[in-house]
C-alpha positions in Angstrom: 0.0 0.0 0.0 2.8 2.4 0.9 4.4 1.1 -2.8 1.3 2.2 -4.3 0.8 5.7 -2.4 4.3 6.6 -3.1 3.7 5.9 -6.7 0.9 8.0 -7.1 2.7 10.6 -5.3 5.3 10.5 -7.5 2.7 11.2 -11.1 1.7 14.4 -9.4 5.1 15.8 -8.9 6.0 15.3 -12.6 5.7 18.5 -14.7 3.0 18.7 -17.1 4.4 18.4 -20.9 3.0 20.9 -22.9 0.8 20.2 -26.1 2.6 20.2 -29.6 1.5 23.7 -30.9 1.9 23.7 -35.0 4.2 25.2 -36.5 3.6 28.3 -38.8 3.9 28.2 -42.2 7.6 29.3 -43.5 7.8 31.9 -46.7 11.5 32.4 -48.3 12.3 36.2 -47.5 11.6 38.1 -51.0 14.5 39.7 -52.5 14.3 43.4 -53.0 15.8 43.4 -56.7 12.6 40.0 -57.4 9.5 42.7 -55.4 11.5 46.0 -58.1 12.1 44.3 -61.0 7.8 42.8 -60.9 6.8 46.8 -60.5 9.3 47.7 -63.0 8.0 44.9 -65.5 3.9 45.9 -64.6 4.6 49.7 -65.2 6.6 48.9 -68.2 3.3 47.2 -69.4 1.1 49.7 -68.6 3.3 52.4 -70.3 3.5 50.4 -73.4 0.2 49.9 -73.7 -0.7 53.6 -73.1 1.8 54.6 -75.7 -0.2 52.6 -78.3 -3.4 53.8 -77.4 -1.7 57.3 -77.1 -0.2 56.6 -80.7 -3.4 55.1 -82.1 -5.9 58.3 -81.2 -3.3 60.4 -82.7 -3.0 58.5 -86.1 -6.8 58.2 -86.0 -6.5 62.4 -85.1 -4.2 63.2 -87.8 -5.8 61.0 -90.8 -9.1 62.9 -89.5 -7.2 66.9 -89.8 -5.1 65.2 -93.0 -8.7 64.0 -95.2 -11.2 67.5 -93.6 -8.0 69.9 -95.1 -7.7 67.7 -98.7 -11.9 67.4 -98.6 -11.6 71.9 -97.6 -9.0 71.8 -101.0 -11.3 69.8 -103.6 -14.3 71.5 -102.6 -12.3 74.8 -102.8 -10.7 74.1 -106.2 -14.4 72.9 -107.8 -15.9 76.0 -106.6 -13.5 77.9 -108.0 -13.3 76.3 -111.4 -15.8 73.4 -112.0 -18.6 74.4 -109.8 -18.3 78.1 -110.9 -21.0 79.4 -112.4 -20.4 80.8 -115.6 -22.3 83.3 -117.6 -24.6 81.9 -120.3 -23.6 83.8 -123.8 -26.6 84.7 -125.9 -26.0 85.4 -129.2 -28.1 87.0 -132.5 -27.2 85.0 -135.9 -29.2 86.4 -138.2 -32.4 88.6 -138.9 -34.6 87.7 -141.7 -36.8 89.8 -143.7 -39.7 88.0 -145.1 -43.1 87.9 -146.9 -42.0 91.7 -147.8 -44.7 93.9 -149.5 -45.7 97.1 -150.0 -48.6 98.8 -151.9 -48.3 102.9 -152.9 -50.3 104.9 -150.4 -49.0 108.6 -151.2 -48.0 109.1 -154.7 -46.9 112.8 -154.7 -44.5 111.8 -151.4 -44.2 108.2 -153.3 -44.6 106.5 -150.2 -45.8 102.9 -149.1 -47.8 101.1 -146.7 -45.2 98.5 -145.9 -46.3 94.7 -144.5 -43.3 92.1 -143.6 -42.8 89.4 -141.4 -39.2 89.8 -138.9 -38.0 86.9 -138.3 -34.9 86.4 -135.8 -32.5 83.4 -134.9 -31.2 83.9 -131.2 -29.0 81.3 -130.0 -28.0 80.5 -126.2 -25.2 78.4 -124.7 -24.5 77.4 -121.5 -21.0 76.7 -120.7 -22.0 75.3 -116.7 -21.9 71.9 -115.9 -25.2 72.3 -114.4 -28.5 73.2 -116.4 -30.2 76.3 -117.0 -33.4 77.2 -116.6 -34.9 80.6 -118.3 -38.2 82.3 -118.4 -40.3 83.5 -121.0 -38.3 86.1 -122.9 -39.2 89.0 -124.8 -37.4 90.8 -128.4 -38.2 94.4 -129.1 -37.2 95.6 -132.2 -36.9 99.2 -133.2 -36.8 101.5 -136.1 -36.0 105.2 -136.4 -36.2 105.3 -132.6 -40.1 103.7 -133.0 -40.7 100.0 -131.7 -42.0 98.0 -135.2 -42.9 94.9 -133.2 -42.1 92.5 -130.2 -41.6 88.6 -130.5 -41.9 86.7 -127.2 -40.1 83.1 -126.8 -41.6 80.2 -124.4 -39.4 78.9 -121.6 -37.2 76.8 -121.4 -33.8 74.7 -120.3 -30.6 74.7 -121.4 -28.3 71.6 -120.9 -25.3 71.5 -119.2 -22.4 72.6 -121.8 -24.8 72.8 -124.6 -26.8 75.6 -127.2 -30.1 76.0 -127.9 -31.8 78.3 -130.8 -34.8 80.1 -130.8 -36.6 81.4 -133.7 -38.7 84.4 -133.0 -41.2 85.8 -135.5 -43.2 88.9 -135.6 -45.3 91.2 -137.5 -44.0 94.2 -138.5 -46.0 97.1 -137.7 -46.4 99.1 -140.8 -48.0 102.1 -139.3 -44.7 102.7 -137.7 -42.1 101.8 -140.6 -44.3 103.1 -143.5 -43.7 106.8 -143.1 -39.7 106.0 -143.6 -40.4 104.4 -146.4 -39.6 105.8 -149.9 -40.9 104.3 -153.2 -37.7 105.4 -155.0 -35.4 103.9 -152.4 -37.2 100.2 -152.3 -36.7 100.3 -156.2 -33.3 100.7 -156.5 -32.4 99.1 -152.6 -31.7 100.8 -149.6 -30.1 99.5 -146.0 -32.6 100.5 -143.2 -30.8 100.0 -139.7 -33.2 98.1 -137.1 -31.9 98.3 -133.1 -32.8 95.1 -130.9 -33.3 95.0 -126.9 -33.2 91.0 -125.7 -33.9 90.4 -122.0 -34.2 86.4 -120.2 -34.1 85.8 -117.0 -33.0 82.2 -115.8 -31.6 80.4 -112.7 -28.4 77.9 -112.6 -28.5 75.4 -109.8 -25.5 73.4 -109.3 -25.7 70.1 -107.2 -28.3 71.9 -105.2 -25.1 74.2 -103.8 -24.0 76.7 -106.0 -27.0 78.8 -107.1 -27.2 81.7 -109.0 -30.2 83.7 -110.7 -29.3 85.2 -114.1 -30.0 88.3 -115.9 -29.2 88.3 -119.3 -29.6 91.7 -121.7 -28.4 91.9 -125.2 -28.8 95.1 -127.4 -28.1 94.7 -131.4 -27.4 97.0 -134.4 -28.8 95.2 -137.4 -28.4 96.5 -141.3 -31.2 95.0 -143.5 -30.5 95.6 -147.2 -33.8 95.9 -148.7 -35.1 95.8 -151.9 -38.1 95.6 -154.0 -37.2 92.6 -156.0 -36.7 90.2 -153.2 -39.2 88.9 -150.6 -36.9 87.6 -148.5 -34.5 89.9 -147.1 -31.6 88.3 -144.5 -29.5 90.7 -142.5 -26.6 92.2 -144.3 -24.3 93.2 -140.6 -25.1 92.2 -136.8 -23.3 93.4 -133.8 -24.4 92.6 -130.6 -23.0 93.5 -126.8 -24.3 91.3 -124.3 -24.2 91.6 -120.2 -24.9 89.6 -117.6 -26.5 90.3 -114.2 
């Protein structure tokens, strides 16, 4: 029993052993240069990749400027030649005489009552690349200062680069050329000068841009030789001076 007791005994005075704790995990120490070079390497990436996006808006910048300043030139250089509008040229070929009669109305002053029919070829060209349109125009003819008739022409369109003519015809009014008339002078042929006034009004529209509304006026001098033994009579001079408004 004593064995026993002092055994017992003996357990209590031994020291407790302490539990096994475990044992923390172990990292290697980084390196300094390692932790630098991996922030070195990341911005490195990061400023390559901003340089190309940096590089790419101003390509994409500079081929926007390069094409708006070569569009600014084309459109410039059109409207400065191509695109320009150009004044339409009218022109007066010829004046015809015709269906020319006259019966004796004063014998002592030998003087006729004249009927003819005026007949006048007006051409008109547009050199635009764009087509023109004109209104109804008007001819007024005149003789010794007195109008002797007016011929009207329809409207109308003239094609890009092209020429139209227009024949105009009118009665000549006799009460107004018959006093100026002399018998002996229709015998033997005599050159009566006629004046012309030409007015059209018309509009070029190019591409719907360039627009331009067009006043054209044209005043001619014309010589008609005339003579008793023809009934047709065809200008024998024709000068013209045109302007455009």
């Amino acid at each position: 029993m004593a064995t026993a007791g002092h055994h017992g005994e003996a357990e209590k005075n031994e020291p407790t052993k302490p539990l096994a704790l475990p044992s923390p995990t172990v990292h290697p120490a980084a390196n300094n240069d390692d932790v630098e070079a991996a922030a070195a390497a990341a911005k490195s990436g990061r400023s390559a990749q901003y340089l190309r996006r940096r590089r790419c808006v101003i390509w994409c910048g500079g081929c926007c400027v390069t094409s708006a300043v070569v569009i600014g030139i084309v459109i410039l250089a059109l409207a400065l030649t191509v695109f320009k509008v150009k004044d339409p040229e009218l022109t007066m070929n010829r004046v015809t005489l015709e269906d020319f009669g006259g019966d004796l109305r004063d014998t002592e002053q030998r003087q006729l009552s004249v009927n003819a029919t005026l007949n006048a070829d007006i051409s008109l060209k547009n050199p635009n690349v764009a087509s023109f349109r004109f209104d109804r125009s008007e001819t007024e003819f005149y003789y010794a200062g007195e109008t002797v008739g007016v011929a009207y022409a329809p409207d109308g369109e003239v094609g890009a680069d092209r020429t139209v003519r227009m024949n105009v015809t009118l009665d000549v009014l006799a009460d107004r050329i018959s006093p100026n008339v002399n018998l002996t002078d229709l015998i033997f042929g005599q050159d009566y000068n006629l004046t012309s006034y030409t007015a059209i009004s018309g509009r070029v529209n190019v591409l719907g841009i360039y627009k331009r509304n067009l006043d054209i006026k044209m005043n001619c001098s014309i010589t008609l030789e005339v003579s008793a033994l023809s009934s047709s009579v065809q200008s024998k001079s024709t000068n013209c001076v045109a302007s455009v408004s």
